[in-house]
C-alpha positions as CSV (number, residue, x, y, z in Angstrom):
1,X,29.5,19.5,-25.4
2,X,32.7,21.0,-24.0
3,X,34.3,20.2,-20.7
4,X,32.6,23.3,-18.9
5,X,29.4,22.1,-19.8
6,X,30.1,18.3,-18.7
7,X,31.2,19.7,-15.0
8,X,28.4,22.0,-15.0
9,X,26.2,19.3,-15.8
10,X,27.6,16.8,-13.5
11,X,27.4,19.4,-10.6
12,X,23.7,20.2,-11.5
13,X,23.1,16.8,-11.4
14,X,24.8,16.0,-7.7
15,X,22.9,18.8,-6.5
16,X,19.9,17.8,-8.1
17,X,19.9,14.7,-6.2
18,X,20.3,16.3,-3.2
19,X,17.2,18.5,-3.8
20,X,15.3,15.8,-4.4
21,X,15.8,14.0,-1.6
22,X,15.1,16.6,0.6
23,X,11.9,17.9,-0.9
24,X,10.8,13.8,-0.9
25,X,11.0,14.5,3.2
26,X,9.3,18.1,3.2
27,X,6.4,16.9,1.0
28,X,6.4,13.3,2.6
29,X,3.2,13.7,5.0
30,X,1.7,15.0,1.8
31,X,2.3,12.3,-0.8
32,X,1.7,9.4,1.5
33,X,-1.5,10.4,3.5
34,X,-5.3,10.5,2.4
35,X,-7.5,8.2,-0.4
36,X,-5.4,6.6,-2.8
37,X,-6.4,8.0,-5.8
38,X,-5.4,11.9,-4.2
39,X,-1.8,9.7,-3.9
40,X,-1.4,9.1,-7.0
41,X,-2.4,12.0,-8.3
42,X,0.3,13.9,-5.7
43,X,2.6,11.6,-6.9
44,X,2.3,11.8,-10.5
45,X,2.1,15.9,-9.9
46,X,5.4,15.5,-7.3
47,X,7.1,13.6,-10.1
48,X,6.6,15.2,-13.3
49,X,7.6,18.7,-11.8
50,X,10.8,17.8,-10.5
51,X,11.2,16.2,-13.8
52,X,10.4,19.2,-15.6
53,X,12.5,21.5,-13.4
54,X,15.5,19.3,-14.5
55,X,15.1,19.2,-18.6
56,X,14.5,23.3,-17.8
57,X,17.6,23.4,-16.1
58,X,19.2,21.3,-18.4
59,X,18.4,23.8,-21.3
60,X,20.0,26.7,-19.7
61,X,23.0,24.4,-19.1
62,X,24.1,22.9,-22.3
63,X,21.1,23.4,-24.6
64,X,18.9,20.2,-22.9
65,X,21.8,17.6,-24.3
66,X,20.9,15.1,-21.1
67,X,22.7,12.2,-21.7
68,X,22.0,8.8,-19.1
69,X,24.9,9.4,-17.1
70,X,23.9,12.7,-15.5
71,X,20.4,10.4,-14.8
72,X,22.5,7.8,-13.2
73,X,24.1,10.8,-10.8
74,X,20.9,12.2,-9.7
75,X,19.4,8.7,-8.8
76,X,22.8,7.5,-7.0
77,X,23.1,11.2,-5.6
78,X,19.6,10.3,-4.4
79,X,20.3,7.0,-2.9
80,X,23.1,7.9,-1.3
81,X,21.2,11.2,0.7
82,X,18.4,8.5,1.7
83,X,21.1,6.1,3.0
84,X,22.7,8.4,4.6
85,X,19.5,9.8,6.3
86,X,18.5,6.1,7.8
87,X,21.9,5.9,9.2
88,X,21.5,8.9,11.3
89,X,17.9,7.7,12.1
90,X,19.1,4.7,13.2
91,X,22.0,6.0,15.3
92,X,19.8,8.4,17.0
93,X,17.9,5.4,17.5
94,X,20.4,3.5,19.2
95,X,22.0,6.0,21.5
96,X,18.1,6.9,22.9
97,X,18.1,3.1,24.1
């Protein structure tokens, strides 16, 4: 894998995190509401397409060559948006009092 491919990779990855945090909020009312086995099954569906999205992208990119590191991004990308997210809540929260 050259270097374009690593920052192409890496950058996919950021973003990718990013994407996934905010679908998580659009689709939140949907995964976490009704009988528990249609929760699952939204969540298993929720999951496994964002998962498949990212090996698809990942084949354009640099032939599906996903090594952990790019995981660790998303997940930290991830993280990071929902951290950040619950500090604005919680501001907001704060200056209403």
């Amino acid at each position: 894998m050259n270097l374009e491919e690593q920052i192409l990779s890496i950058v996919f990855s950021f973003l990718y995190g990013i994407i996934i945090h905010y679908l998580y909020r659009l689709f939140y009312n949907l995964l976490y509401n009704g009988k528990k086995y249609i929760r699952f099954f939204n969540n298993l569906l929720f999951v496994i397409d964002l998962i498949i999205i990212y090996f698809i992208f990942f084949l354009y990119i640099n032939e599906g060559n996903i090594k952990i590191v790019f995981i660790l991004i998303t997940i930290s990308t991830l993280l990071i948006s929902n951290y950040l997210n619950l500090q604005k809540k919680c501001q907001k929260k704060n200056n209403a009092l």
